[in-house]
C-alpha positions as CSV (number, residue, x, y, z in Angstrom):
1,X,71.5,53.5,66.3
2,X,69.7,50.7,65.1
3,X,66.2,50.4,64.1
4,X,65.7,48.1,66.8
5,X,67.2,50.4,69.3
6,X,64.7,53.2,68.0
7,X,61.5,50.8,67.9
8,X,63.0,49.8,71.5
9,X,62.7,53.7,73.3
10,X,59.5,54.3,71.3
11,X,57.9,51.0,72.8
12,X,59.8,52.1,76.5
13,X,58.4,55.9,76.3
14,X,54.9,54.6,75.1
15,X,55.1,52.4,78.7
16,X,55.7,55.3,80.7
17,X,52.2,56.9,79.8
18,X,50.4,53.5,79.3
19,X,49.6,50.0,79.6
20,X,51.1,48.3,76.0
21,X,49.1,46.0,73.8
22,X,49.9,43.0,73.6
23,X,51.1,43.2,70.0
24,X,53.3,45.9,71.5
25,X,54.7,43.8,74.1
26,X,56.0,41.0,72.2
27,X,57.5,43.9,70.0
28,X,59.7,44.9,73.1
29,X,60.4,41.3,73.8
30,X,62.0,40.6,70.3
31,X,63.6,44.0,71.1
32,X,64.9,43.1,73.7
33,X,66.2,39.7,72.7
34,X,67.5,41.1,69.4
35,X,69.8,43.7,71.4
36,X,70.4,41.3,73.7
37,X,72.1,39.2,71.4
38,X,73.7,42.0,70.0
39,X,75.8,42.9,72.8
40,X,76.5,39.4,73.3
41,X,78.5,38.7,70.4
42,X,79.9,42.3,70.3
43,X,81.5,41.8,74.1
44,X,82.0,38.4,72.8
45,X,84.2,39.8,69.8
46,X,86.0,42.0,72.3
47,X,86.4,39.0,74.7
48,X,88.4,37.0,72.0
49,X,90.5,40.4,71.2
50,X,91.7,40.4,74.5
51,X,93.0,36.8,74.4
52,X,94.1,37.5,70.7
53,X,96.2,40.5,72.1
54,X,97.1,38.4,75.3
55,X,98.6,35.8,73.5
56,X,100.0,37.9,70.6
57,X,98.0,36.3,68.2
58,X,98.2,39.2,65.5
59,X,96.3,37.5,62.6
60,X,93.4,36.7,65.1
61,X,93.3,39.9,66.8
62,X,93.5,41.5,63.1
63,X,90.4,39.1,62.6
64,X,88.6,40.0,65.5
65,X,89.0,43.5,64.4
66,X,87.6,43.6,61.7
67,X,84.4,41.4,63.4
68,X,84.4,44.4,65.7
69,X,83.9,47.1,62.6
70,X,81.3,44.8,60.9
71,X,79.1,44.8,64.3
72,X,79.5,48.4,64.9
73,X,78.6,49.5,61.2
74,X,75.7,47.5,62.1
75,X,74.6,49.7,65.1
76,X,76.1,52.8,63.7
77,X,73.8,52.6,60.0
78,X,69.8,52.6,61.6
79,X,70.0,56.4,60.6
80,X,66.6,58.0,60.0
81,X,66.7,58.3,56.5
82,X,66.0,62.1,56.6
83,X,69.7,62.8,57.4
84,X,70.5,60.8,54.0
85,X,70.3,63.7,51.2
């Protein structure tokens, strides 16, 4: 997960029991936006894969692949450090 996706359920619990300052609220607003724009470009990667694969475009879709692994490192590397040993 990444850190933005943590900060983001901290920010969403902390709403549940309370009314969020307003430092705390633009916090989930870049949150927001930041994941946002995230999934954008990842369905967009997967949108292009599609048409890569439609039109047997093999050096594209081998391309677009590898897009696809970059992003999802991303998301798959916000660890909490503890697990790191």
């Amino acid at each position: 997960m990444m850190n933005i996706h943590w900060r983001l359920a901290e920010l969403w619990l902390l709403q549940q029991s309370r009314k969020l300052t307003e430092q705390e609220t633009s916090e989930l607003d870049v949150c927001l936006k930041l994941n946002a724009k995230y999934a954008q470009r990842l369905a967009d990667q997967y949108n292009f894969g599609l048409m890569a694969s439609m039109t047997n475009d093999w050096n594209w879709l081998h391309e677009i692949s590898a897009e696809i692994d970059k992003l999802e490192r991303m998301y798959e590397s916000g660890r909490p450090s503890f697990f790191e040993q």
